[in-house]
N, C-alpha and C positions, 0 to 999 in steps of 0.2 A: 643232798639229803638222801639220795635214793643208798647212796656210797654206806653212809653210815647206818641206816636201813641194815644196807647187808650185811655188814659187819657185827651189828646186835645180834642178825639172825646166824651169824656163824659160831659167834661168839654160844648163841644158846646150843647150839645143835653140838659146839666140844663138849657142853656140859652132859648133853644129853647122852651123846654116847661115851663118856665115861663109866657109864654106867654097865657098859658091853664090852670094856677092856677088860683085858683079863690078867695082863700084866705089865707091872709097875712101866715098864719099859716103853712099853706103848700106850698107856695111858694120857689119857687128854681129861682127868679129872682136875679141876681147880678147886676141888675141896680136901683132897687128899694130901697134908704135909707130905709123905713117904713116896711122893712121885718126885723127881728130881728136876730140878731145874734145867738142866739139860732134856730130857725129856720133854718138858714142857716148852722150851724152846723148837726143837724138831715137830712135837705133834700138834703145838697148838699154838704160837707164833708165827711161825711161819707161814700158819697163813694165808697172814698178810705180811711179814718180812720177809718173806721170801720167794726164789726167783721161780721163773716158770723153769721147767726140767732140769733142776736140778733144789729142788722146794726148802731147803732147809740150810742155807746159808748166809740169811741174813742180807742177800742185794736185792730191797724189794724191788719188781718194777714198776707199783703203782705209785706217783708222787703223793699219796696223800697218806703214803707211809712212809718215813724215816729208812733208811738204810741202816742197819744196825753191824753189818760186818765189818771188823775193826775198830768198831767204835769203843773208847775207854771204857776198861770195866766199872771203875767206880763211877766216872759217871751215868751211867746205864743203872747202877744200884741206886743214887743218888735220884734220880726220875722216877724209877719205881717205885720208889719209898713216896715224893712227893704227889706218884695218882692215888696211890692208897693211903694218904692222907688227908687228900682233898687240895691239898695246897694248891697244888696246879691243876689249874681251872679255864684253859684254852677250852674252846670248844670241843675239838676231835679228841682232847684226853678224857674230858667229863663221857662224853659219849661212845668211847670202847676203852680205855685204861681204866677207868676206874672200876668196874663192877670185875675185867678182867685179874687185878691187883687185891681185891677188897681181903682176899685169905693166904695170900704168899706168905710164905715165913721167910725170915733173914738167911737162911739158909736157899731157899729154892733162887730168891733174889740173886743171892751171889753167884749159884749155879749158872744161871740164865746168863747172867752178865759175863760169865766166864766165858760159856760157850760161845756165845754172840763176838766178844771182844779178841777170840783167836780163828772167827773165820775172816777169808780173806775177801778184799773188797776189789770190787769188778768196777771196769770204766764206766763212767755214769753211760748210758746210751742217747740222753736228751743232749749229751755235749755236741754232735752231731747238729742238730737243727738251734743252734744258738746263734747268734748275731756276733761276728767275730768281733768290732768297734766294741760290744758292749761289755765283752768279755775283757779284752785290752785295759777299758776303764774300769771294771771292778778289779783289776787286777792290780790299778795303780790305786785305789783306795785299800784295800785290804795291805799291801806293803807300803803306802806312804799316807793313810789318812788320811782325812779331808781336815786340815789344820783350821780351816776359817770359820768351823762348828765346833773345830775343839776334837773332833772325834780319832782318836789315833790309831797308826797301823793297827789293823788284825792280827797278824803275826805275831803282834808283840807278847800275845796272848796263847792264841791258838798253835804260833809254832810256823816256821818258813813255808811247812808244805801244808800247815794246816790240819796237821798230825793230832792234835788236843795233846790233851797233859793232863790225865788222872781226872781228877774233876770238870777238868778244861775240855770241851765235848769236840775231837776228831768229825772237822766239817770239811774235807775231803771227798769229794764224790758226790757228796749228799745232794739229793734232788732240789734243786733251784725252788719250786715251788713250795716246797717245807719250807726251804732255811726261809725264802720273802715272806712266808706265812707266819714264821717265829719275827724275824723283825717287825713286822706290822704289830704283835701281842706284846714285845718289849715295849714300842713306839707309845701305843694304847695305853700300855702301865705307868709311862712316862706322863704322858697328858693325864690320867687319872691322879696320879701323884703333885701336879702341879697343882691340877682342881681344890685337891686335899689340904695345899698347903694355905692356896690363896683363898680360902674357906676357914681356916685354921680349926682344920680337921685333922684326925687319927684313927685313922682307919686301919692300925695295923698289917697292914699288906691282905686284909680281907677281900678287898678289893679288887685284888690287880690278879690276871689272868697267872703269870710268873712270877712271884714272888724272891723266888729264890733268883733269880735273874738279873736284880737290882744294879750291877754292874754293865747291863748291857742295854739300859733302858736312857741313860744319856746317849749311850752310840749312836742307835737305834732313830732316836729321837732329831739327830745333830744328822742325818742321814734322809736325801729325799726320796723321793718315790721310787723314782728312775734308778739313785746311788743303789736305795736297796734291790731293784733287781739286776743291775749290774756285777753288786758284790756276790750275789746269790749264783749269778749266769758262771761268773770266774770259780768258786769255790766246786758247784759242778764240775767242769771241764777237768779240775785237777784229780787225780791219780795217785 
């Protein structure tokens, strides 16, 4: 709580001193189409996506931020578009995406995602203090799925190294505690959708934290507590 706390209050304070930039370039306005998406990537993502001393590349090191260097650019437009929609509705997007997102235009969008998706992505640091067995095993689910839930390799999807693919979101590096944070909200949307069915209910994805996820909410689901942070611990560790 205190985390997201801060981040509203950071969040207000880019707004505020927008108002003391003086050029486009350095500008932390979120109301100004004509500040570019790069820009706004460097002066006011960063941060929280970004690293201590060297601030504006995208390797946050707080897990309760995503790492965004190298990550696909469409996907990263593709997210953007869903805080500022409302659609995605995890807690930490409601609570700094969406008010951050509520005036982007499709252009700054693309900027952002550009900039973010050509920096380069640094070794996670938490690989270091991980549990090597547990890594080993997420390592054999992500390349050989747990077949007795049905759930299949990651790769098949994401790519050997975990690379993504345009829409398919590069989970490489990414902080163990995000990615087990997203498996638990697919997991969630999962049991909500069964709720739904066994109700004969239609709730249009009103509902469900991810929406646009619906691919990874059998996984998710077919995956247990432990699997999910094992898979989480190995996708860390990778480079």
């Amino acid at each position: 709580m205190k985390q997201i706390t801060k981040i509203l209050t950071l969040s207000a304070v880019a707004l505020a001193l927008s108002a003391c930039s003086t050029g486009l370039d350095r500008s932390r306005s979120l109301l100004n189409p004509d500040v570019s998406g790069h820009t706004l990537a460097q002066q006011v993502c960063s941060i929280c996506h970004g690293d201590v001393g060297s601030n504006v590349n995208g390797n946050s090191v707080n897990p309760t931020f995503p790492i965004l260097a190298g990550q696909q650019e469409v996907y990263i437009v593709a997210e953007l578009q869903e805080f500022q929609t409302h659609h995605r509705k995890d807690d930490a997007g409601q609570a700094m995406m969406w008010g951050i997102t509520r005036d982007m235009t499709p252009k700054q969008m693309k900027e952002l995602a550009e900039y973010f998706s050509h920096q380069k992505p640094l070794p996670n640091p938490g690989t270091a203090e991980a549990d090597p067995a547990m890594v080993k095993a997420g390592q054999k689910i992500f390349n050989e799925g747990f077949l007795e839930k049905a759930v299949p390799p990651c790769m098949a999807c994401h790519g050997a190294n975990a690379e993504g693919n345009g829409p398919i979101p590069r989970l490489a590096g990414q902080h163990a505690d995000y990615l087990y944070k997203q498996l638990m909200a697919f997991n969630d949307d999962a049991q909500r959708e069964e709720e739904n069915e066994k109700h004969h209910l239609n709730s249009n994805g009103d509902d469900l934290e991810r929406p646009a996820g619906v691919a990874m909410e059998g996984i998710a689901h077919g995956l247990s507590d432990m699997q999910k942070h094992e898979v989480s611990l190995y996708l860390q560790s990778l480079k």
